[in-house]
N, C-alpha and C positions, 0 to 999 in steps of 0.2 A: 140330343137336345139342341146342339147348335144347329146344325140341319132344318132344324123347324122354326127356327130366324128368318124374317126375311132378311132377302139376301146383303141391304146395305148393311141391317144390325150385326149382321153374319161377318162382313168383312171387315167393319169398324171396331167388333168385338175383338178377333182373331189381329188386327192391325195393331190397337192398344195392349194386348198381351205380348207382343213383339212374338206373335206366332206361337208360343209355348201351348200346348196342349193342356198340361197341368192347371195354369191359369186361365183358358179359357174356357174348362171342363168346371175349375171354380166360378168363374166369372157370370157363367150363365144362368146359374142357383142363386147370384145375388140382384139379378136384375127385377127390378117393378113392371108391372106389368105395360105403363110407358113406355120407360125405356125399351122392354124386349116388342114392342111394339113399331118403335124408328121416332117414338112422338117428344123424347126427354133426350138430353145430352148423354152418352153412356157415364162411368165415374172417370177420371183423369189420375187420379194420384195412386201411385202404388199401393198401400195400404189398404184403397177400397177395391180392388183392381182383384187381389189375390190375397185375403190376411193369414188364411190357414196354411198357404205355400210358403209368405215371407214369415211367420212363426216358423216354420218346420227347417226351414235355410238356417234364421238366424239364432237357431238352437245350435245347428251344428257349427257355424264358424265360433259362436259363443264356447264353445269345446274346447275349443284350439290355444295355443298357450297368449299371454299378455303379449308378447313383441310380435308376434306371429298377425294377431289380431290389427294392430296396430298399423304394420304395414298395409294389410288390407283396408285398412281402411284410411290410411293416405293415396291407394291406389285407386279405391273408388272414387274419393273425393275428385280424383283427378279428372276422372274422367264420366261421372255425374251428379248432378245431371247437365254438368256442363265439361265438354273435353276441354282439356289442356295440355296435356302434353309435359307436363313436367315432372313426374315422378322422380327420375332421375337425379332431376337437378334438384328435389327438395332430398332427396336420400344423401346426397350428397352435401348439401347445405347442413341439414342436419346431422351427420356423421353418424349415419344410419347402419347396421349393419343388415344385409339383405338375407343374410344365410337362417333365418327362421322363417321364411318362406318353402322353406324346403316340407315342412309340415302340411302346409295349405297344398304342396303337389302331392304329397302322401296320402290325403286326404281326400286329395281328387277334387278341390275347391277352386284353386288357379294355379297356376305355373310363370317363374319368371323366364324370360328370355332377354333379347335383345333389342326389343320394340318394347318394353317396360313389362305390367304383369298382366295374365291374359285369366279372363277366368270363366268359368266353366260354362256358364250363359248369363244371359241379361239378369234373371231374377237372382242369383245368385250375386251379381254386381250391388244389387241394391241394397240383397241384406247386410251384405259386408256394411253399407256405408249405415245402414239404420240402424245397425249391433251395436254402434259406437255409441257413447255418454254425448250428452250437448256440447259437455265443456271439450270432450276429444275432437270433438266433429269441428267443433270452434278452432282448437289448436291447428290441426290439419290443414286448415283453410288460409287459416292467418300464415303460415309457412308459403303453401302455396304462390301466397299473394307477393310474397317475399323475392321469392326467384324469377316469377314471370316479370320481366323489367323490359322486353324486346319492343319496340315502334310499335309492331300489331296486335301485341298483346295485352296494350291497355284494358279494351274492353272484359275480359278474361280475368286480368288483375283486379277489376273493378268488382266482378261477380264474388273473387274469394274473399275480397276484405270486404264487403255485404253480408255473405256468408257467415263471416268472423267475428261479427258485431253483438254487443252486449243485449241493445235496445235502440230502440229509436234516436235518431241522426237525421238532421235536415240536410248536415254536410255530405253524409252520404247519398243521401237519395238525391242530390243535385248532382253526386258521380255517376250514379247509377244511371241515371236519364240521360247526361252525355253522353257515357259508355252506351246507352242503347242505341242513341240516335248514331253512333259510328257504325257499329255490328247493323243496321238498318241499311246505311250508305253500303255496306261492302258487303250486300245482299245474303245477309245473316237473321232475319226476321225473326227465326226459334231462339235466337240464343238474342236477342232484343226483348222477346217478349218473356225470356227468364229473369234477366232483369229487373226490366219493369216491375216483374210481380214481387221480386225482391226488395223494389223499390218501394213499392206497397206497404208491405210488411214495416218497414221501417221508416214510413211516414207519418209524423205527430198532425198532418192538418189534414181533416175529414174529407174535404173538399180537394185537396189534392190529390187525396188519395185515391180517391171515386175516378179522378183523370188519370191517373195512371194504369189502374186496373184498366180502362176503355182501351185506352192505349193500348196496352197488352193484349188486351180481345182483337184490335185490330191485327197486331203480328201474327197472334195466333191464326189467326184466318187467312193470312198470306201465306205463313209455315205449313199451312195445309191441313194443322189440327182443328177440327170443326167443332169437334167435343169441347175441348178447352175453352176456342173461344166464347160457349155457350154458358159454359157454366159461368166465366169468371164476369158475365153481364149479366147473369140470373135474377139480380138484385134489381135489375129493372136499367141498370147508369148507362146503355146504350143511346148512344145520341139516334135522328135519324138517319143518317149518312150509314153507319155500322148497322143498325136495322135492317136496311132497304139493301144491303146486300148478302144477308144472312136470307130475307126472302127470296131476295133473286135466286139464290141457288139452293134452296132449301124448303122455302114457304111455297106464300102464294102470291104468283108475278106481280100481282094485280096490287095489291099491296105493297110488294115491292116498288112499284113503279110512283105510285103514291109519295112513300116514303121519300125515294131516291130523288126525285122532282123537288117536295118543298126541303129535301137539303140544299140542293144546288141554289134555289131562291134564296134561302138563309145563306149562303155561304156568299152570294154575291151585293148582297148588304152592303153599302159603305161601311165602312169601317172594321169591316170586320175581318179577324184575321186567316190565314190563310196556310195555319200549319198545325189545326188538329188533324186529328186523325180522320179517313175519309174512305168510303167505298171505294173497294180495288184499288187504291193507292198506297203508300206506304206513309204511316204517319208520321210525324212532323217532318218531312218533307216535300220537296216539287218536283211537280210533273215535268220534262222535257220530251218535245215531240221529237223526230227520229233529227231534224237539224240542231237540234239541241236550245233550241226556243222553250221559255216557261211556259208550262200550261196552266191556266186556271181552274185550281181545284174545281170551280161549280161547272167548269166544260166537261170534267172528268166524271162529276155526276152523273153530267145530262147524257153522259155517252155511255155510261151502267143503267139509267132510264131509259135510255132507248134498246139496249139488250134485252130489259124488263119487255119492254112494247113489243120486243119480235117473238118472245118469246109467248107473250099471252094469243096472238094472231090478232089481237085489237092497235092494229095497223093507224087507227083516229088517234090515237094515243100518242104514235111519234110526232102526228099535228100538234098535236098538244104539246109535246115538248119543243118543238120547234118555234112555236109562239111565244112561248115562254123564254128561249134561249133571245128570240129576237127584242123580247120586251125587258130583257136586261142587260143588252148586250154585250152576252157571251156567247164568243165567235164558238157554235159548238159542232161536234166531229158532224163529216160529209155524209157519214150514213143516215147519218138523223135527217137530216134536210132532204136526201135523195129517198129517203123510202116515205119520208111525208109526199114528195111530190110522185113519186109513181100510185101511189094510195090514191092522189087525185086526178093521174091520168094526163098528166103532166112530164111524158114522156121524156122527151130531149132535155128538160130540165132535172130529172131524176138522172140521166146518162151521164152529165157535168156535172153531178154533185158527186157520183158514185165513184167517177173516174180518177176525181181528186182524192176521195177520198184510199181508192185501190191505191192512189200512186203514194201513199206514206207508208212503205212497208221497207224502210232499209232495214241493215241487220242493227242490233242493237236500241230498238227505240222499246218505246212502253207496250209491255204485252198486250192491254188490253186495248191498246188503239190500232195494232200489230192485229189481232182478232177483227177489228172491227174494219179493218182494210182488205181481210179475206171474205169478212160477210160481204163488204162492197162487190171484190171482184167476181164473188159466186154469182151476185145478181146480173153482174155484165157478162157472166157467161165465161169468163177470162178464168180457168178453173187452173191452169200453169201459176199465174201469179197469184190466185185464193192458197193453193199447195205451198208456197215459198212463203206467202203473208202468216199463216199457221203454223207452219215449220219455226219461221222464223221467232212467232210469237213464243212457243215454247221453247225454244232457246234461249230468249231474253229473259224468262219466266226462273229459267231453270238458274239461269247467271245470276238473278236476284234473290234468287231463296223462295221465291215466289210460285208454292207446289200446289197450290190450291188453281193457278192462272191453266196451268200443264192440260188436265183433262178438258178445258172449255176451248183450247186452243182444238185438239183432236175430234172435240164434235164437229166442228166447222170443214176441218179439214176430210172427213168421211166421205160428206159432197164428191169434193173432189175423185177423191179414192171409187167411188161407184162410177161416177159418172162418164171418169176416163178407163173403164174396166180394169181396175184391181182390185178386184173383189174380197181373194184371197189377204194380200198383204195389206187393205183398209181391214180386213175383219180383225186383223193379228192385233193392230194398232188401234183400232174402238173397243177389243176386250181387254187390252192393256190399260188404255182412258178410262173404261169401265169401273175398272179396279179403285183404277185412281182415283175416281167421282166418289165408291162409295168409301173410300177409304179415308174422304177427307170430308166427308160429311155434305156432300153435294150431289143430294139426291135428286133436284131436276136437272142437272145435266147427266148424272145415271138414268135417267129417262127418256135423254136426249138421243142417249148414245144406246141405249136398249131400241128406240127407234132405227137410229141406223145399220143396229145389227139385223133388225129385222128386214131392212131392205138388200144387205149383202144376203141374209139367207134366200132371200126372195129369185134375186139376182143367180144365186147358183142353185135353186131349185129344190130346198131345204125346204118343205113347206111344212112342219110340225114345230121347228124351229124359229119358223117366221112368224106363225100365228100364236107360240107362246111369247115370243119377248114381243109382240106387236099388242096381246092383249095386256100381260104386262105395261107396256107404256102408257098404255090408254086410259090404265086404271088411273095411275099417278099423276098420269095428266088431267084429267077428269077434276080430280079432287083440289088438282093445284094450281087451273087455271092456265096451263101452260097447251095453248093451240099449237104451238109450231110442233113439239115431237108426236101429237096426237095427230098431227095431219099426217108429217111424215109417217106413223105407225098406217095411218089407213092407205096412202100409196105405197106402202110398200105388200099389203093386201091385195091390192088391185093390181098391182104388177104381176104377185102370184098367180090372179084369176085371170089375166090377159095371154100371159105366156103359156096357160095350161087351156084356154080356148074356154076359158067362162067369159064372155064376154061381157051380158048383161050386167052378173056383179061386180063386174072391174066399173066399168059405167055408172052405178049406181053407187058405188062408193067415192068414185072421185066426184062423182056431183057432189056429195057430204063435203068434199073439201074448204069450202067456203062456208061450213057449218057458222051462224049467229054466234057469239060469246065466247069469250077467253076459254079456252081446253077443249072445245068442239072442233075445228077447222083455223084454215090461217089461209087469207086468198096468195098469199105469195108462193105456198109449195103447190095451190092449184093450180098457178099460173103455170110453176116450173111441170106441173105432172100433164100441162095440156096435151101434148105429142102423144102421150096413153090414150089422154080421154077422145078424141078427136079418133084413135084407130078402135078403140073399144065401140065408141057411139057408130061408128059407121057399120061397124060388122055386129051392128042393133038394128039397125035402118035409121036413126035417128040422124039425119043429115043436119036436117034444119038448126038446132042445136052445135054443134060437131064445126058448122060453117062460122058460127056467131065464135066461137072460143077460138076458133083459127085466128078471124080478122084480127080480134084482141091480140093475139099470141102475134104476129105475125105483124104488126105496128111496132111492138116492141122491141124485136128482133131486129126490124129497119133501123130502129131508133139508136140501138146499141153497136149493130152492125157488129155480131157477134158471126165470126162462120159457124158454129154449133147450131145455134137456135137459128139461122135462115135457113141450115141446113132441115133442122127438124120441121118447122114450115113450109120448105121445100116437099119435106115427104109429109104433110098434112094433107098440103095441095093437091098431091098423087093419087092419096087416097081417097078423097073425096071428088076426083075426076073421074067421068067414064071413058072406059076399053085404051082404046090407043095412046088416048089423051094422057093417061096419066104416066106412060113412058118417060117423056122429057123430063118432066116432074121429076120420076126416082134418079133419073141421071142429074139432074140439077142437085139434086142434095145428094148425091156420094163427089161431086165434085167440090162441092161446099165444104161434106166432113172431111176430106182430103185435106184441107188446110183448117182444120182442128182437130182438139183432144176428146173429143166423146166417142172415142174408141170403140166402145160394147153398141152402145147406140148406131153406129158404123156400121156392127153388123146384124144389128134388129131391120135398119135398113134396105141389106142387103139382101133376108131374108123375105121381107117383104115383096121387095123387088123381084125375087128367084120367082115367088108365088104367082104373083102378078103375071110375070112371062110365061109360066107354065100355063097358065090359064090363058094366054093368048095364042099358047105356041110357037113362041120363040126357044124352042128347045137349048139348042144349043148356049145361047146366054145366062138361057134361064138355070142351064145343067153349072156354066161356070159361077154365077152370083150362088147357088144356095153351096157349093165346092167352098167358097172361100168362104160364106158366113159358117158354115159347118167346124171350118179350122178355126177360125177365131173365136168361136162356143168353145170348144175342145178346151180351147188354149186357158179362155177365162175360165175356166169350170164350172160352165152352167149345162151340164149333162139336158137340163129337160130342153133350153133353146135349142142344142143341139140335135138332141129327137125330133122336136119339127121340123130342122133343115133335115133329116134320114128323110122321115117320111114324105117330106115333097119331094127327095130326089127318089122316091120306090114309086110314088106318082106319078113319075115323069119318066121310070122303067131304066133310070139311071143307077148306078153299082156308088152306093155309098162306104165309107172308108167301112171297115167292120171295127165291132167295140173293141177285139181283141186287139186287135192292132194300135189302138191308141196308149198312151201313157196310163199305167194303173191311176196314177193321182191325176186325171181328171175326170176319171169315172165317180171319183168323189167329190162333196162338197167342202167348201173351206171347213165348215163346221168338223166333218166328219175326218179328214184330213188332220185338222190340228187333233182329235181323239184319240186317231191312229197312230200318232206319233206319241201324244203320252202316252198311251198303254204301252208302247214298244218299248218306255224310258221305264215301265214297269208300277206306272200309279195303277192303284186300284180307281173303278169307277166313285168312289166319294171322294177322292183326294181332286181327281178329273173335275167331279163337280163343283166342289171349292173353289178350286181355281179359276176355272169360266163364269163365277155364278149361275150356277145352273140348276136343277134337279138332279137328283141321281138317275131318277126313272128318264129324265131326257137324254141322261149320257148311255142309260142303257139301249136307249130307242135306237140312235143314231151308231152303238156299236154292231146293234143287229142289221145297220142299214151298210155299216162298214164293208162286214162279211157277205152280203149279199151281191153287193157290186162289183167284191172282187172274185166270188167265187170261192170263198174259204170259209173255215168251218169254225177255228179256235183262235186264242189269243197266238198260240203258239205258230198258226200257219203265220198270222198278221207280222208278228216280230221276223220272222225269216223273211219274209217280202220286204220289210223294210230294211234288215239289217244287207239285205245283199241289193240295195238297190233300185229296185222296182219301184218301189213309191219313196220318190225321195223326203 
């Protein structure tokens, strides 16, 4: 039944069970047909999570003698649903004797050692702590709160004597919100927004309370739980600022960007304050840019607006924020400004806005401004510093508690990873983000990043694989308004048709890239896909066309003075040259990619090139370019590019390497590759498909593709290949 989930529901399911099988095997008998649909928040609380598991757990430690019990459940308290670390020292405190825990290992419930008490799994943690009376669970708590006395462990101390509490306390809940607001500073967000919620509970004024709960929606959505933060706004007390970024990575952009826009307006209001809670920020705190300058919450808006606007491909929209950002003046981030002015063709002003904006990527500034200085540099072609800007982003992400930032940091970063041929190790690192997207309830950047796995499939010549996560994407994009992954899913289609010699549909799909309306096309990946469309159009006959996208293409390039893109202009030029003419051409751009990182592109070139010379009969040249494009296919593992460098060199009566001789693992695809190495760890193909998001029937596809490229028969030959080596 989980299986028949789609796959975000599938992962967000099996993520909130903390993996257990028993409760996810429960879990999915209790969902509504919303929920099992991806359209409701799943449940959050244990009770509703698993009730006939945690009945059946807390029957059995209920078994177990009074002091026995007891302990257990001063050890859950300790450690949830918030860790501490103190068992010890309340056993000790309390002159506890430990030796009737010996029952609870007899029993196979938990075991003590020297790290405190370990127990058997998660759900088993819980019932211990649910078995307990209120007034135990109160006792426990208040102890707790007793021993932790250390500098760092206010915030911790503050949660037990919350915990501990009879009823409602203003005194407390004004502890409880400082303690949040520290665990917040010292990138603790989950354990801020348990708090908070505590703080809730034990707040006498309605209207306070409604702010806190938001609060807490906000942490939650930084800790990376999506569910949480949905339900606990249910009630409608979402400001726009929390709205407009639940759409951005969830709804629909379009909306989002709406939203995200008249927060920034409201928040730049005289007088108004500047430490509730706020999209992609942390609340009641400030932004610092990477020199450690305050940001203005509504710039931090405008700069989730303008993510909203790349994200729908309605490119008028970063105008629009731009105007807006000018008519309040809030200085707002350099992407916004540089991709309004390339939208208007306002080239060398889009290059100075981009450039400044690439150059704020030190280590340790705000992830999401961190993100948006690798979007700059992907645009300038600078794909070294887009890689470092991403990297770095979720580093910073990760150092704040900030698990929701992680997976949007990796779509960006993909770019990079194809573009300079690492197909393989961007694939590793977008189904990993993958994960992470649906795990935290951010399902258009799971569609972001299902686009760019379909252009690493594409790229290594996967094509059952590309056109299901490509239609995949397109569906979700489709619905939710988001052009940028739906464009990406269609060039990464056309790539497949260009490299397998469809030419026309390669052609006819990147014309689609500039599709009208938000979730049809985005002209910025058309731009980047020009070098395709320009070699597809030509080998249509379509010049005329082919020439108009170069000039564009080829302005921009000047402008940026990127060696990648003069380079790919370079071999635009080539191709749309006749005979001799286009010689110089191809040597001008391998002299170009020479001093850049577009690697694979490097050797699409070379390819090109080899052809070109065979066709004129420069043998000899033409024998060394498709030699060295052939090796560097090999290397990336795009078996089918490297079939058409074979077959120009059997056209030109030249002796190409033979398949045998190459490395078994580049006869494969990354897809296939990463398969073959789970099955050798011994997953069955559902466990396989679990873990990639996949189908079963697609993991079976691509096992049969396994065994075909290598020439073997069973699971069994597959593990001896791997285990001795051959395919590392």
């Amino acid at each position: 039944m989980i299986q028949a989930l789609p796959e975000g529901v599938r992962v967000r399911l099996l993520h909130s069970v903390y993996g257990d099988p028993r409760a996810a095997a429960e879990l999915v008998t209790l969902l509504s047909d919303r929920q099992a649909a991806g359209l409701d928040p799943l449940p959050t609380e244990p009770a509703s999570l698993a009730p006939q598991l945690l009945r059946a757990l807390r029957a059995e430690i209920r078994s177990l003698p009074d002091d026995t019990r007891l302990l257990l459940l001063l050890a859950a308290a300790d450690q949830y649903p918030v860790a501490t670390h103190a068992f010890s020292r309340a056993v000790t405190a309390a002159r506890l004797d430990t030796r009737p825990l010996e029952r609870a290992e007899i029993a196979g419930v938990a075991h003590f050692g020297t790290g405190g008490v370990v127990f058997r799994d998660t759900w088993t943690r819980i019932a211990a702590y649910e078995s307990g009376s209120p007034a135990d669970r109160r006792d426990v708590h208040r102890l707790l709160a007793r021993v932790l006395h250390g500098g760092g462990e206010s915030p911790r101390r503050s949660w037990h004597r919350g915990a501990g509490a009879l009823g409602p306390s203003a005194r407390l809940v004004a502890e409880l919100r400082g303690a949040a607001d520290k665990a917040r500073r010292t990138g603790q967000p989950a354990l801020a927004r348990t708090l908070l919620e505590r703080a809730a509970t034990l707040c006498p004024d309605p209207a306070e309370r409604s702010r806190l709960v938001t609060r807490a929606a906000a942490d939650a959505w930084q800790a990376g739980d999506g569910d949480r933060a949905h339900r606990l706004v249910a009630d409608g007390t979402a400001d726009d600022a929390l709205s407009g970024l639940f759409a951005l990575r969830s709804g629909n952009a379009t909306e989002a960007f709406d939203a995200l826009l008249g927060a920034a307006a409201h928040r730049a209001r005289p007088g108004r304050r500047n430490d509730s809670p706020e999209a992609g920020g942390t609340s009641g705190d400030r932004w610092t840019s990477d020199e450690g300058v305050p940001l203005d919450p509504a710039a931090h808006l405008l700069a989730r607006a303008t993510e909203a606007a790349v994200y729908t491909g309605d490119l008028r929209r970063c105008r629009e924020a731009a105007r807006v950002a000018e008519r309040l003046g809030v200085v707002s981030p350099g992407t916004l400004g540089g991709l309004a002015a390339a939208f208007e063709g306002r080239y060398e002003d889009a290059r100075d806005l981009l450039q400044a904006a690439a150059g704020r990527c030190g280590p340790g500034g705000d992830p999401t401004l961190l993100v948006h200085a690798g979007i700059a540099a992907l645009m300038l072609g600078d794909h070294t510093r887009a890689a470092t800007a991403t990297l770095r982003a979720a580093a910073s992400a990760r150092a704040r508690g900030a698990t929701g930032v992680l997976a949007q940091a990796m779509e960006f970063r993909a770019y990079a990873d194809f573009w300079t041929g690492r197909p393989q190790a961007g694939r590793a690192a977008a189904t990993e983000a993958l994960h992470q997207a649906y795990a935290t309830g951010q399902d258009n950047g799971a569609c972001h990043l299902q686009a760019a796995l379909a252009m690493f499939a594409a790229i290594t010549g996967d094509a059952d694989d590309c056109r299901e996560r490509a239609a995949a994407a397109r569906s979700h994009a489709l619905a939710r308004g988001l052009g940028l992954p739906a464009a990406l899913a269609q060039w990464a289609l056309a790539f497949l048709d260009l490299t397998d010699g469809r030419f026309a549909g390669a052609a006819a799909r990147l014309r689609a890239l500039a599709g009208f309306g938000p979730g049809h096309g985005h002209r910025a990946i058309r731009h980047l896909a020009t070098p395709h469309y320009v070699e597809a159009a030509v080998r249509t006959g379509d010049t005329r066309i082919a020439r108009a996208a170069h000039a564009d293409y080829h302005r921009w390039a000047t402008a940026v003075r990127s060696p990648d893109d003069l380079a790919l202009s370079a071999r635009c030029r080539a191709l749309l040259a006749p005979g001799e003419e286009a010689v110089e051409h191809y040597r001008t751009a391998l002299a170009l990619h020479a001093r850049g990182t577009r690697d694979f592109e490097r050797a699409r070139t070379e390819l090109l090139f080899g052809s070109a010379l065979r066709r004129l009969r420069h043998r000899t040249e033409a024998r060394d370019r498709l030699h060295s494009a052939l090796e560097a296919f090999d290397h990336f593992g795009a078996p089918h590019c490297a079939a058409r460098a074979r077959a120009e060199l059997r056209a030109l009566g030249a002796p190409a390497a033979p398949t045998h001789s190459v490395d078994p693992a580049a006869r494969l695809t990354a897809q296939q590759l990463l398969v073959a190495r789970m099955v050798a760890e011994g997953a069955t193909n559902r466990e396989i498909a679990a873990r990639l998001a996949l189908s079963p029937r697609t993991i079976d596809h691509h096992l049969r593709g396994v065994f075909t490229r290598l020439g073997i028969r069973s699971r069994i030959e597959l593990v001896r290949l791997i285990a001795g080596g051959e395919v590392p």
